[in-house]
C-alpha positions as a Markdown table, in Angstrom:
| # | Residue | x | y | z |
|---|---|---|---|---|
| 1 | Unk | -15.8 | -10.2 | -6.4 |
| 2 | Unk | -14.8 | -8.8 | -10.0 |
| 3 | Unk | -11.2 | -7.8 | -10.7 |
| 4 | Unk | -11.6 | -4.6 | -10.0 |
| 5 | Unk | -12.3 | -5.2 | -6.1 |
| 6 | Unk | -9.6 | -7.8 | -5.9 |
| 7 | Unk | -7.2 | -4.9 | -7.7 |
| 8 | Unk | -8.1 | -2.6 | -4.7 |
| 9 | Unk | -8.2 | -5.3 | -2.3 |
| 10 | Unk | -4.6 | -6.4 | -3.4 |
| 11 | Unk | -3.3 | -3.0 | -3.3 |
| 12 | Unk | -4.2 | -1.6 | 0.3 |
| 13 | Unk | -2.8 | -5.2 | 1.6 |
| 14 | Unk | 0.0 | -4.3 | 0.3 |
| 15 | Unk | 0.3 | -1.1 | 1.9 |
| 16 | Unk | -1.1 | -2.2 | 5.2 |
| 17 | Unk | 1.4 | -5.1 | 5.4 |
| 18 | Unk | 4.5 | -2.4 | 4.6 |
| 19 | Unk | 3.1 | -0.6 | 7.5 |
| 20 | Unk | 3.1 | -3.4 | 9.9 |
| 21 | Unk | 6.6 | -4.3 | 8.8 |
| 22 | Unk | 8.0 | -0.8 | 9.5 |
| 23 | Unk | 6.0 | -0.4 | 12.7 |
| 24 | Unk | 7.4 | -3.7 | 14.0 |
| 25 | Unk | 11.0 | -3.2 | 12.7 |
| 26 | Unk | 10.8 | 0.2 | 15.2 |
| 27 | Unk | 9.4 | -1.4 | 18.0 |
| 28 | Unk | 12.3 | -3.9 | 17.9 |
| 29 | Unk | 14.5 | -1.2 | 17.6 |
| 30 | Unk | 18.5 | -1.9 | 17.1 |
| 31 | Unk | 20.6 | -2.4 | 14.3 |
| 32 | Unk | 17.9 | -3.7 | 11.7 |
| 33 | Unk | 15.8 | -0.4 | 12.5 |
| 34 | Unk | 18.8 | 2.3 | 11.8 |
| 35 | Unk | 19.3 | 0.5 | 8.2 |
| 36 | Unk | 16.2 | -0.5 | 6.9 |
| 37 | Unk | 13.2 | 2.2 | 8.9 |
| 38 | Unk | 14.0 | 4.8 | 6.3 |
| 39 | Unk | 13.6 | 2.4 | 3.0 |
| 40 | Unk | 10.6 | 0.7 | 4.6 |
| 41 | Unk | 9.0 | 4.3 | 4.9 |
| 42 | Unk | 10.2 | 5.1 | 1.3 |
| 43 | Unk | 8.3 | 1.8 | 0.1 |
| 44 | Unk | 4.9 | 2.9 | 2.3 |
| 45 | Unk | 4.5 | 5.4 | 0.3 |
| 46 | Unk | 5.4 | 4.4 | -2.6 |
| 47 | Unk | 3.0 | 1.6 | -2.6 |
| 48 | Unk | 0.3 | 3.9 | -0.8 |
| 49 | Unk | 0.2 | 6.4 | -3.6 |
| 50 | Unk | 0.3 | 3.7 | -6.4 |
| 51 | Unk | -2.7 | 2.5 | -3.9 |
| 52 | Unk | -4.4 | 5.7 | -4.6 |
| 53 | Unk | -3.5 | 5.8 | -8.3 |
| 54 | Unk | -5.4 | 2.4 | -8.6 |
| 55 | Unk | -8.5 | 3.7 | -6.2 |
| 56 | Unk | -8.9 | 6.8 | -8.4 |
| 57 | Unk | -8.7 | 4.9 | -11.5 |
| 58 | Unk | -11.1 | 2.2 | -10.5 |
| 59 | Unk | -13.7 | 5.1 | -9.3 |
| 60 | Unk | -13.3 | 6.2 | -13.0 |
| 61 | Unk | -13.6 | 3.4 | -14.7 |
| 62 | Unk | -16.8 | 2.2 | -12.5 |
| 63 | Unk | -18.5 | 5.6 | -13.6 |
| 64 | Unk | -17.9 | 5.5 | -17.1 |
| 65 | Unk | -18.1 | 2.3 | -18.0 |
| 66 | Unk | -20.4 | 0.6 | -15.4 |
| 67 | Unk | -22.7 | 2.9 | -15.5 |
């Protein structure tokens, strides 16, 4: 893999582990869930459009410059 893929690869982790964390801090429910579900949502999508960012400048890169 080139550091482009690894970039991307890195990225949607990232967002996918954020996800998990939220879904399993609501599942549990309680006091943890009432303080943190709303900054753990804030921090999804956060990460998930700087995600994006990097996808859409990878595809941009990879047509101009790799041909």
């Amino acid at each position: 893999m080139d550091w482009l893929n690894i970039t991307l690869f890195i990225s949607m982790t990232l967002v996918v582990l954020i996800l998990a964390w939220g879904l399993i801090t609501m599942a549990r429910g309680g006091e943890y869930n009432k303080s943190h579900s709303n900054i753990l949502m804030r921090y999804r999508i956060i990460f998930q459009a700087i995600a994006i960012l990097i996808f859409i400048c990878l595809l941009i890169y990879k047509r101009y410059y790799n041909g």
